[in-house]
C-alpha positions as CSV (number, residue, x, y, z in Angstrom):
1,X,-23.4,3.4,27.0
2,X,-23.0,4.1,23.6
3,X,-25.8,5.1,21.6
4,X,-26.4,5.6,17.9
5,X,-28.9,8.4,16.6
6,X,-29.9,9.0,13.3
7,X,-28.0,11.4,11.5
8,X,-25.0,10.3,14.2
9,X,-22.1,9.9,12.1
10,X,-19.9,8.0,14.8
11,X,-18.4,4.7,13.8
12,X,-19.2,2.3,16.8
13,X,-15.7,0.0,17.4
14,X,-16.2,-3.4,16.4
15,X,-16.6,-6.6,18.6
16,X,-14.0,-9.7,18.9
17,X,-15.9,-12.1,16.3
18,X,-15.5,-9.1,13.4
19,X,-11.9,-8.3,14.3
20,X,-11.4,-12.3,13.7
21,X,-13.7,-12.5,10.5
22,X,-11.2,-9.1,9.2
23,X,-8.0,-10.3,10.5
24,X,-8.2,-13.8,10.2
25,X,-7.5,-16.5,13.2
26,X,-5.0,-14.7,15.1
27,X,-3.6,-15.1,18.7
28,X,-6.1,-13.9,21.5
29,X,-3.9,-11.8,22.8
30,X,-3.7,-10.0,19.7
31,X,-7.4,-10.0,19.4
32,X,-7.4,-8.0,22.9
33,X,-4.5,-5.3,21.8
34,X,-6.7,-5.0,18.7
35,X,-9.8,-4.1,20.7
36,X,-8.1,-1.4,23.0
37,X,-7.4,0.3,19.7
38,X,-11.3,0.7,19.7
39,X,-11.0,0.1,15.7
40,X,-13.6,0.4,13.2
41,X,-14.2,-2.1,10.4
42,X,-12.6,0.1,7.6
43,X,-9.5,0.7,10.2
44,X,-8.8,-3.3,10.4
45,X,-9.8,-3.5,6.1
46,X,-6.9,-0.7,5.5
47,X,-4.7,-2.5,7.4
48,X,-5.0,-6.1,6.6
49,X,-4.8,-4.8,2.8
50,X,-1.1,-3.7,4.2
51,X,-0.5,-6.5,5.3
52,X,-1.3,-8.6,2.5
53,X,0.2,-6.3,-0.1
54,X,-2.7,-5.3,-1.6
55,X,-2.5,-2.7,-4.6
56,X,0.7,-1.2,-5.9
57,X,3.6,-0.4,-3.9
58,X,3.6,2.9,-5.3
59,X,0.2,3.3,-4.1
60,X,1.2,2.2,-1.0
61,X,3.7,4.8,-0.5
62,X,1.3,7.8,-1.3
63,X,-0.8,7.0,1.3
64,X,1.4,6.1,4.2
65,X,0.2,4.7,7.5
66,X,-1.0,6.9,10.2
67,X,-3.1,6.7,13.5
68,X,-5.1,3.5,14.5
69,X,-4.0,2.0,10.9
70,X,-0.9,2.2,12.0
71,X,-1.4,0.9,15.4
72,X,-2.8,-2.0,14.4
73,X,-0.5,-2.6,11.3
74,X,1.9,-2.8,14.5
75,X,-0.2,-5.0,16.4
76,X,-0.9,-7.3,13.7
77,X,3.0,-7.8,12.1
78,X,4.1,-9.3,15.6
79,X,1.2,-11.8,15.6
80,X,2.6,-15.5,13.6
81,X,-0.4,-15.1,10.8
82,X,1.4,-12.0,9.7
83,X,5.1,-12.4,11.0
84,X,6.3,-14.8,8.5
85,X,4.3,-13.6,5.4
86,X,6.5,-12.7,3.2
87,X,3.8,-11.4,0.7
């Protein structure tokens, strides 16, 4: 079980109804790839602001993807909300 203690500075994953409020109403089966990735909330925010094109593209490309953004930038492209979003 994990426990939170004050002055703990671990970021406890989030559940399935916050990955849909973040991502928006994707497939279950993404919803389930998305919680093996054990992601916290900023994770999913960084990435759907990828997704969506958020900020410049030059700002985009100093700060390249890496880790669990990454993962679920991968996770999330393949599902039909983001597939065919051309921006």
């Amino acid at each position: 079980m994990l426990r939170s203690k004050r002055g703990d500075s671990k970021v406890l994953p989030v559940n399935s109804s916050q990955v849909r409020q973040a991502v928006g109403p994707v497939a279950d089966d993404t919803i389930s790839a998305i919680l093996k990735c054990e992601p916290s909330m900023e994770d999913l925010e960084v990435t759907v602001s990828y997704l969506r094109g958020e900020g410049s593209e030059m700002g985009r490309r100093g700060h390249p993807l890496s880790g669990k953004v990454a993962q679920l930038y991968d996770i999330l492209s393949t599902d039909a909300l983001y597939a065919n979003d051309e921006g």
